[in-house]
Z-matrix of the N, CA and C atoms (Angstrom, degrees):
N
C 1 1.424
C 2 1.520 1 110.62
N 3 1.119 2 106.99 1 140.67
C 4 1.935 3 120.78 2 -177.06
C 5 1.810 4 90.92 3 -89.27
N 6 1.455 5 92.93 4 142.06
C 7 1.377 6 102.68 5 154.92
C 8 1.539 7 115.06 6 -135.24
N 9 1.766 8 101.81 7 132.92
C 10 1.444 9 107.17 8 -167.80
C 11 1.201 10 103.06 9 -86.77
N 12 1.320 11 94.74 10 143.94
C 13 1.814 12 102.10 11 -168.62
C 14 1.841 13 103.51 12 -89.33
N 15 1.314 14 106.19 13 70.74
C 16 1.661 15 124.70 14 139.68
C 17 1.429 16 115.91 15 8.88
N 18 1.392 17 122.82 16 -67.44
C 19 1.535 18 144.94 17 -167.18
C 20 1.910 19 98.12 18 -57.22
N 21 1.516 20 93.73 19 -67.00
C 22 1.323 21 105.15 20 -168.62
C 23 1.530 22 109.92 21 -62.09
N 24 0.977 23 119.91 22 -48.80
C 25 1.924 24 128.06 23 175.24
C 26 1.156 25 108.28 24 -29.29
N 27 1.645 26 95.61 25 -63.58
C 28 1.499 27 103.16 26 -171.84
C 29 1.524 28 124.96 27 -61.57
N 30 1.534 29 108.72 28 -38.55
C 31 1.515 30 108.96 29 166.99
C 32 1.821 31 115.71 30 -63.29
N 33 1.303 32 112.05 31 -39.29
C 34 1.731 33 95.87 32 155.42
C 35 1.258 34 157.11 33 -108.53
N 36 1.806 35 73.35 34 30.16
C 37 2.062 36 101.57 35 162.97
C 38 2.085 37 89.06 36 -97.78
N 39 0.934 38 106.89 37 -53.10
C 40 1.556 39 95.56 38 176.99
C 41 1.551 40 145.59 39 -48.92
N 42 1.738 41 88.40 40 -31.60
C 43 1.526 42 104.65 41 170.96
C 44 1.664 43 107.89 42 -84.04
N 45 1.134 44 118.21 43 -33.78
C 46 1.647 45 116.30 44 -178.58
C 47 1.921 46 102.68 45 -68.29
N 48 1.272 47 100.37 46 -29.88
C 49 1.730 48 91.65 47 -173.71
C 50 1.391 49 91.10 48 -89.19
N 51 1.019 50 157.30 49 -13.55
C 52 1.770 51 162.69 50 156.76
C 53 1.357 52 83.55 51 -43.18
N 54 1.636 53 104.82 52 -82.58
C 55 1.602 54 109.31 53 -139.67
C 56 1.762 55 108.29 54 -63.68
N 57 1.332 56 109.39 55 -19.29
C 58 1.241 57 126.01 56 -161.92
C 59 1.875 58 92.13 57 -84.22
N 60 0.977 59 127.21 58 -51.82
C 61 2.051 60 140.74 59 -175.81
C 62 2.035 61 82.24 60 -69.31
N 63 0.982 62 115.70 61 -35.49
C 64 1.763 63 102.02 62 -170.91
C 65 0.953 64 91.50 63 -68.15
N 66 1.342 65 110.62 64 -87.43
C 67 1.770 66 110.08 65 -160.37
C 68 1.409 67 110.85 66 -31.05
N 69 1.339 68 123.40 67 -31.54
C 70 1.719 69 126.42 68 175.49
C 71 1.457 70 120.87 69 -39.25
N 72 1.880 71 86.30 70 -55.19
C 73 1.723 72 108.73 71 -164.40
C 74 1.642 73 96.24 72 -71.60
N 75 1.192 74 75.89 73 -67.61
C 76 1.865 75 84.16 74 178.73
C 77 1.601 76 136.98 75 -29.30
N 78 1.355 77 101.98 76 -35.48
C 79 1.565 78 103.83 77 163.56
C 80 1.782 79 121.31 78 -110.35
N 81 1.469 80 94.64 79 10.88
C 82 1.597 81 93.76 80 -178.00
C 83 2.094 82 104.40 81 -69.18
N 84 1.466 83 97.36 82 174.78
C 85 1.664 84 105.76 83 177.33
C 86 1.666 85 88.85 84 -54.89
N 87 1.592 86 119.20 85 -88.31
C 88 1.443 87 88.90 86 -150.90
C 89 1.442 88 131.14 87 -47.19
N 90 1.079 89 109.81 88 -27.40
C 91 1.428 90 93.91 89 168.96
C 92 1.318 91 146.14 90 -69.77
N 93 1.551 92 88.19 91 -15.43
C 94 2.212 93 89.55 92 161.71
C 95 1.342 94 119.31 93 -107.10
N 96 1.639 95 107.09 94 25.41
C 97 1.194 96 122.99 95 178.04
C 98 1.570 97 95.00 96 -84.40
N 99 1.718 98 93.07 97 -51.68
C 100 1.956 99 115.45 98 169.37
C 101 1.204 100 116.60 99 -23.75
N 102 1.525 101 99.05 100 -60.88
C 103 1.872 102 113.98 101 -159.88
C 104 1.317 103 110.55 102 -74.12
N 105 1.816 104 115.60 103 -55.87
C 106 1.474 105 91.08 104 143.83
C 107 1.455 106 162.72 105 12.18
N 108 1.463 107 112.27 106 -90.65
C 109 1.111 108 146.76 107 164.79
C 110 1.761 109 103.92 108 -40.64
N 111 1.556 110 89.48 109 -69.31
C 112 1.466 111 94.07 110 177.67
C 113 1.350 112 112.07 111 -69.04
N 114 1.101 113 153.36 112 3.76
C 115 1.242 114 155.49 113 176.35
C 116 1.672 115 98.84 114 -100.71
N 117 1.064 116 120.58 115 -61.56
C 118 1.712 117 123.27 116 177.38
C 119 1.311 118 109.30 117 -44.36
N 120 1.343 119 116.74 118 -41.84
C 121 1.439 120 116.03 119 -177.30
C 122 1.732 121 112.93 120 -78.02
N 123 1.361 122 110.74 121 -24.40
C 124 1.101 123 107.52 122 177.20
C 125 1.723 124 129.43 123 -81.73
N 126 1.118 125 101.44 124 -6.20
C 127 1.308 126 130.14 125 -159.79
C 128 2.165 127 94.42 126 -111.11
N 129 0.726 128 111.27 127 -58.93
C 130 1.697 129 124.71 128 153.58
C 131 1.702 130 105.54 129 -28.45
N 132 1.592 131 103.16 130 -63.87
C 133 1.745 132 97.46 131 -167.19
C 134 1.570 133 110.71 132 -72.86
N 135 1.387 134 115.71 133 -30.54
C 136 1.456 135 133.01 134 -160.85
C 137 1.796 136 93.13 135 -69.08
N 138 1.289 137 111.05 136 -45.17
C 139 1.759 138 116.59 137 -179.95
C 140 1.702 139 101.66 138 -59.07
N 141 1.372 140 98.00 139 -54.58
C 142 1.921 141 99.85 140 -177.31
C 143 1.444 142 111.58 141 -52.74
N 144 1.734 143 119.67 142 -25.80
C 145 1.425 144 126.60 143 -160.22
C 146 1.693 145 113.47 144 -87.81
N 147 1.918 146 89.96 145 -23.12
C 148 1.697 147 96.08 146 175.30
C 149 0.968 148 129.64 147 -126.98
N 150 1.734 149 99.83 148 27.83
C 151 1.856 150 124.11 149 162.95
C 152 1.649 151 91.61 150 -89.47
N 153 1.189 152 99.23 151 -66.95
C 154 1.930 153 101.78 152 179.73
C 155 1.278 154 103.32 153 -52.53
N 156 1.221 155 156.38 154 -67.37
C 157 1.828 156 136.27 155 -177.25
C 158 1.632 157 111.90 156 -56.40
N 159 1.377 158 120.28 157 -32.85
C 160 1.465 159 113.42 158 152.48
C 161 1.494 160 143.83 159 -38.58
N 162 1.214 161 100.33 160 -32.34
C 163 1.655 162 133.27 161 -173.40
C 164 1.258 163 106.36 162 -94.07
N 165 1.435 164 127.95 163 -38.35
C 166 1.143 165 132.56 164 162.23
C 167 1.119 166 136.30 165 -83.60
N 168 1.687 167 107.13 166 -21.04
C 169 1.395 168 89.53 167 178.25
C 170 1.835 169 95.00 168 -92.18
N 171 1.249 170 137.33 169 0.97
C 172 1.554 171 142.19 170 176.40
C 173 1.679 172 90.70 171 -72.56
N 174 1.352 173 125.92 172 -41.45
C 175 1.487 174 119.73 173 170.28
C 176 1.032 175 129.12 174 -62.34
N 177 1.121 176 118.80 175 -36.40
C 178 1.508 177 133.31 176 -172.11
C 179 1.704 178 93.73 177 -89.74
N 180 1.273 179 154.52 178 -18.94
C 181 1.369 180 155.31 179 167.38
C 182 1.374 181 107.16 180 -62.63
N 183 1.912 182 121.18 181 -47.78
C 184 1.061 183 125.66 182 -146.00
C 185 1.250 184 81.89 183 -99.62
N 186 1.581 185 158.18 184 -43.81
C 187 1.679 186 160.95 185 156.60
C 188 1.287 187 96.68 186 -8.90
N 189 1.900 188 108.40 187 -64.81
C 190 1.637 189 126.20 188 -143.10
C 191 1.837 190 94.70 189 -77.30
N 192 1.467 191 114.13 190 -44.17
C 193 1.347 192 107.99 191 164.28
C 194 1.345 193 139.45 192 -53.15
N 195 1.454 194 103.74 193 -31.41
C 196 1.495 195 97.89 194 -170.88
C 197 1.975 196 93.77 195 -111.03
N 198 1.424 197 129.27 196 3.71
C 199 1.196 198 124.77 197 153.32
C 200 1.865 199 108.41 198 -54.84
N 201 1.240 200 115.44 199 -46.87
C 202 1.781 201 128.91 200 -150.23
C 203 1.859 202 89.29 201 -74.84
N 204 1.743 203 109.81 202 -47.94
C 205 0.934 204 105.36 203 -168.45
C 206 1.679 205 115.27 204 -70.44
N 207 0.888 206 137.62 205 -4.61
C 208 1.247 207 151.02 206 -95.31
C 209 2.183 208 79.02 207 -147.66
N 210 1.400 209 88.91 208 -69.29
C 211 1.595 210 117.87 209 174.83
C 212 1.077 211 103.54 210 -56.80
N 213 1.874 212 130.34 211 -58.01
C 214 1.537 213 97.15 212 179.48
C 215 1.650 214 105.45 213 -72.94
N 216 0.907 215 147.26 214 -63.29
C 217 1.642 216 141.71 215 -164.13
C 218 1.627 217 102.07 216 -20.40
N 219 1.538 218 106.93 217 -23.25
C 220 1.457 219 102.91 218 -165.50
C 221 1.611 220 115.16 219 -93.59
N 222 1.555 221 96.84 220 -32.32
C 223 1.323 222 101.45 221 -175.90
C 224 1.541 223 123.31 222 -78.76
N 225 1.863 224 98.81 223 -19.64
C 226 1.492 225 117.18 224 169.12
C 227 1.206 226 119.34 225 -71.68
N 228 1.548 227 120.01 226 -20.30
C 229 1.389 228 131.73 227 -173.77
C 230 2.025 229 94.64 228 -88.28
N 231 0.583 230 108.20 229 -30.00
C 232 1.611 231 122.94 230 -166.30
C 233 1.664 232 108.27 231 -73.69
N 234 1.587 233 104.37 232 -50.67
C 235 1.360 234 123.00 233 -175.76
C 236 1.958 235 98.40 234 -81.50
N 237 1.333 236 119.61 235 -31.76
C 238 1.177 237 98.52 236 165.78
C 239 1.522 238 129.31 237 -74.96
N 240 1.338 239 100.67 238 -21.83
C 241 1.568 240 102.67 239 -178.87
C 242 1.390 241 110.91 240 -70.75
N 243 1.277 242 120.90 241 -37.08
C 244 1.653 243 127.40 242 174.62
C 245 1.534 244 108.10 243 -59.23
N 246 1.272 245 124.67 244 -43.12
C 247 1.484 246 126.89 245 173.49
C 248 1.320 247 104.25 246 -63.19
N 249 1.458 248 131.12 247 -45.74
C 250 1.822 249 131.13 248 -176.66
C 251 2.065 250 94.97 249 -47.82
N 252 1.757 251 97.93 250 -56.86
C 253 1.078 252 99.87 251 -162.82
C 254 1.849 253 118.86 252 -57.11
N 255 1.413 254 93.26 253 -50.57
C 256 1.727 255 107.00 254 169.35
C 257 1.774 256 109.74 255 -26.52
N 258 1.728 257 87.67 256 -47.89
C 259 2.018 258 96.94 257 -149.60
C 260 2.132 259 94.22 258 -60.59
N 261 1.294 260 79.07 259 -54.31
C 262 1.494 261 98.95 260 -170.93
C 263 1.781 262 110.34 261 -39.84
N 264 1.614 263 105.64 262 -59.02
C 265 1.298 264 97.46 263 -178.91
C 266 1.709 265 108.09 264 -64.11
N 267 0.897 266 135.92 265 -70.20
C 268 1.415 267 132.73 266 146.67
C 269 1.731 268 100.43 267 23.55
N 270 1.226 269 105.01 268 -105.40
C 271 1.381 270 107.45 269 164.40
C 272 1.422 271 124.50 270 -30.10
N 273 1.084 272 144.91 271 -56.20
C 274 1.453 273 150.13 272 -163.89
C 275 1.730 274 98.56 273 -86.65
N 276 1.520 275 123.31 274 2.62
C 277 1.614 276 117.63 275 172.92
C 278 1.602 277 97.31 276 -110.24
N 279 1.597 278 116.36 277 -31.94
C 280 1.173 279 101.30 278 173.98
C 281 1.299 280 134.44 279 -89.93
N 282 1.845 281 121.97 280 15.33
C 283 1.158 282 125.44 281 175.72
C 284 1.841 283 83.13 282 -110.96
N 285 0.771 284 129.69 283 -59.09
C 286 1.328 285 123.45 284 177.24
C 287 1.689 286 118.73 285 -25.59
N 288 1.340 287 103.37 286 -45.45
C 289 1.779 288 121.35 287 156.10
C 290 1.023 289 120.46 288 -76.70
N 291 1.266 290 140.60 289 1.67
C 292 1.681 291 139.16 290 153.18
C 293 1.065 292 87.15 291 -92.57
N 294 1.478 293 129.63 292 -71.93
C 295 1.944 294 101.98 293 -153.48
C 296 1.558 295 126.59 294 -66.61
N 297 1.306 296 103.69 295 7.94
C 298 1.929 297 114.30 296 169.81
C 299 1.773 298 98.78 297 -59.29
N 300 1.094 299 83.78 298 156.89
C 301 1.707 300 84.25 299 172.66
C 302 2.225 301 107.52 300 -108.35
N 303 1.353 302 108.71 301 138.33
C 304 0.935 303 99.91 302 -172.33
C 305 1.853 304 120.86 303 -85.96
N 306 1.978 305 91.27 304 146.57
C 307 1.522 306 77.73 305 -163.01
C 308 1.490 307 104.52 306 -73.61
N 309 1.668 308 111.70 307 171.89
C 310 1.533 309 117.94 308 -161.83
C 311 1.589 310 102.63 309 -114.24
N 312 0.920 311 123.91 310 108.91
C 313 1.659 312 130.63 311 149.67
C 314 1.221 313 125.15 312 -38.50
């Protein structure tokens, strides 16, 4: 004797009357009243999400600008000090070369 497996039937007599009541719910008015809704709202946060990365990345421009500027003031300050230093030794070889005594022929 066969025995019909009862258990299993019933889970795909249950899932067909599921899937069959979903698709119902699922495309009735309230529910694309739902999707909607949920779509408006999603569409709402996404605007708030790329006003705020707007704002930031206008922050992060005005950082990166005044970092560079920041860098030359430094490198100009840097390149003058090497010229102070240049002048100076400059100076300190050519008094160093006057006070030699000159040789005599």
């Amino acid at each position: 004797m066969s025995r019909l497996p009862w258990g299993k039937l019933g889970l795909f007599a249950g899932g067909v009357l599921f899937g069959t009541a979903g698709i119902k719910i699922l495309s009735s008015k309230d529910a694309k009243k739902c999707y909607t809704n949920a779509t408006a709202a999603v569409l709402r946060a996404k605007d708030s999400v790329m006003e705020t990365v707007t704002t930031v990345r206008e922050n992060c421009d005005d950082i990166l600008s005044d970092a560079k500027e920041i860098n030359a003031e430094r490198a100009a300050a840097d390149a003058e000090a090497v010229i102070e230093d240049a002048a100076e030794s400059i100076i300190e070889d050519a008094s160093d070369t006057a006070d030699e005594p000159k040789p005599t022929e």
